[in-house]
N, C-alpha and C positions, 0 to 999 in steps of 0.2 A: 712619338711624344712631341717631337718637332713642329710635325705638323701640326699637331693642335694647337701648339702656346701658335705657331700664325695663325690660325684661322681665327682663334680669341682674340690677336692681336688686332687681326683684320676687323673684325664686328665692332673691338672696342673704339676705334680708329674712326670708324663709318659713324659710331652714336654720337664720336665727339663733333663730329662734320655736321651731321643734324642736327645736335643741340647750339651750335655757333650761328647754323642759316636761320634756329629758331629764334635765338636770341635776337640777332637782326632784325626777323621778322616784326619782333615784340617793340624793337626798339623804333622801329618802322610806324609802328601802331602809335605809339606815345607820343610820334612828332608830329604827323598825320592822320588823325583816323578818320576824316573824312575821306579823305582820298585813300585810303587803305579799303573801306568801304566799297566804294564804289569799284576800285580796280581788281581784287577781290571778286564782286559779283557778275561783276560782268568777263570777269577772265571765265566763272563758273558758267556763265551763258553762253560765252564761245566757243568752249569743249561741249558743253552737250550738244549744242546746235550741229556742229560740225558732226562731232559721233552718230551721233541720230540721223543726221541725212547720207554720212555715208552709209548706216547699213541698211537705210532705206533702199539707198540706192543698190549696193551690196543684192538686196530680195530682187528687186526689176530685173537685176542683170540675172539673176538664178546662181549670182555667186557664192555656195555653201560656206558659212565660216563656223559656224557648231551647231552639230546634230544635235543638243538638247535645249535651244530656245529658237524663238522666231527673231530672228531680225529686221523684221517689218514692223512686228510690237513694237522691239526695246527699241527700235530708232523711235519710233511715233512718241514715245514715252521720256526721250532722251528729248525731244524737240520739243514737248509740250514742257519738261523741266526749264529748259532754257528760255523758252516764253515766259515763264513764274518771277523766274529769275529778273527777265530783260522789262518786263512790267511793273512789277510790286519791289521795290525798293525793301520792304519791311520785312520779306523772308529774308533778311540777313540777321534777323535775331535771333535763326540758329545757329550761328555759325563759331559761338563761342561753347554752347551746348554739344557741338560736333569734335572740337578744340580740346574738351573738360570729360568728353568718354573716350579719346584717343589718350589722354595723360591718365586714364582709369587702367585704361586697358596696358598701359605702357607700365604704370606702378605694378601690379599685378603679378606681370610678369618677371620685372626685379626682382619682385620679393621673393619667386620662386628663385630665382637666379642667386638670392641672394641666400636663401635656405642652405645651399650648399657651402654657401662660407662660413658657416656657424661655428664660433669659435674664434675666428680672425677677426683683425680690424677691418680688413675691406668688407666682410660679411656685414659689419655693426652698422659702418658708414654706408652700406648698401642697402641696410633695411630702414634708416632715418631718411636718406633723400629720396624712396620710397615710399614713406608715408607724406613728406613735406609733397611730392609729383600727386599722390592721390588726395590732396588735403586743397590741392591748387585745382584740381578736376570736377571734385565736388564744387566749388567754391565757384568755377564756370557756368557748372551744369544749374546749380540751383543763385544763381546772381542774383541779388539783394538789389543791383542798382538798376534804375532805370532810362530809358533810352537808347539809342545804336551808341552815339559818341562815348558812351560814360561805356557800355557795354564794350567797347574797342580797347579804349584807356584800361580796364580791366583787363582783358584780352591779352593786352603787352605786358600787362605788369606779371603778369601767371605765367605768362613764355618765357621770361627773362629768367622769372626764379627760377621755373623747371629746369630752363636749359642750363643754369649756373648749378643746381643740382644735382645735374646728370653730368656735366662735366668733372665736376668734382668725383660721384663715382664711379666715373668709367677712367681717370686721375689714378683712384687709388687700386683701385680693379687692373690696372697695367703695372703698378709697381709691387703689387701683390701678384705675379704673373703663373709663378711654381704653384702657391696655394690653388686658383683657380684652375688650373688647368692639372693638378691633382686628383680637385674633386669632381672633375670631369670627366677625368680616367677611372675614379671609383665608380660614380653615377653607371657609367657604360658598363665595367665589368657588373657590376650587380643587374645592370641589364639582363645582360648574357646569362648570368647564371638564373635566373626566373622564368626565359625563355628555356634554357637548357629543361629547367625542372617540368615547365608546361609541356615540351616535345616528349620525353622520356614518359609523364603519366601517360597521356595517347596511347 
């Protein structure tokens, strides 16, 4: 039982760590988004580029790193990403799009998280800053506004809330600590007993 309230404790710990670097990030955006822009795209150009001619290199040397792709492709593919990148300034208008299906995908999984507090406060507060994270994703994915800078300014504003959302309930997700890791111990044992009943029909 121990262990679980830490490892909950550890996860909840770790979100609030990402939701604070997002906040930053957002707040980042708001004062600069020019310069968020560019550093941003071009950080994105120097890891492919790099990745890509290492396992370019990686295939010359006959150096194996995984039996199920080629590493002469994905480098070639990783290098011609970063040329996209290092040329056309204007593919960074997916970048809020990529931003608005990571907070889709992050709501989502809340609200299952959050399904098992049902009944509790933290559960309630867990299913609303879940819809305000999927409501901020949509609101990325499908932008009303137009241009990079206004698209940035947006950008920030959707990170700050998420991240003020998700701080708040991964807040009450620690001080609700028993409840959570209760229904965690439940979720597991009804695990078990489904497996149990699947191995026994066999």
């Amino acid at each position: 039982m121990y262990g679980l309230k830490k490892k909950i404790n550890s996860y909840i710990n770790a979100s609030i760590g990402v939701s604070a670097i997002l906040m930053a990030l957002g707040v980042f955006f708001l004062l600069f988004p020019e310069t968020s822009l560019d550093i941003i795209r071009w950080f994105i150009a120097a890891t492919a580029a790099i990745s890509g001619i290492y396992l370019i290199a990686a295939d010359f040397s006959k150096k194996k790193i995984s039996p199920f792709f080629s590493t002469m492709t994905l480098g070639a593919v990783l290098v011609i990403i970063a040329l996209v990148f290092a040329v056309y300034p204007n593919v960074m208008n997916i970048f809020p799009v990529v931003i608005g299906a990571w907070f889709i995908i992050s709501a989502l999984s809340s609200l299952r998280f959050a399904a098992t507090l049902k009944g509790t406060g933290a559960g309630v507060l867990s299913i609303i800053s879940s819809i305000l994270a999927f409501i901020c994703g949509a609101l990325l994915i499908f932008n009303p506004w137009g241009g990079q800078i206004s698209i940035m300014l947006f950008a920030g504003i959707m990170m700050i809330i998420y991240g003020i959302s998700d701080i708040i309930q991964m807040v009450a997700l620690k001080k609700n600590i028993k409840d959570v890791s209760d229904a965690f111990k439940q979720m597991i044992k009804e695990g078990e007993v489904v497996e149990e009943k699947e191995t026994k029909s066999k």
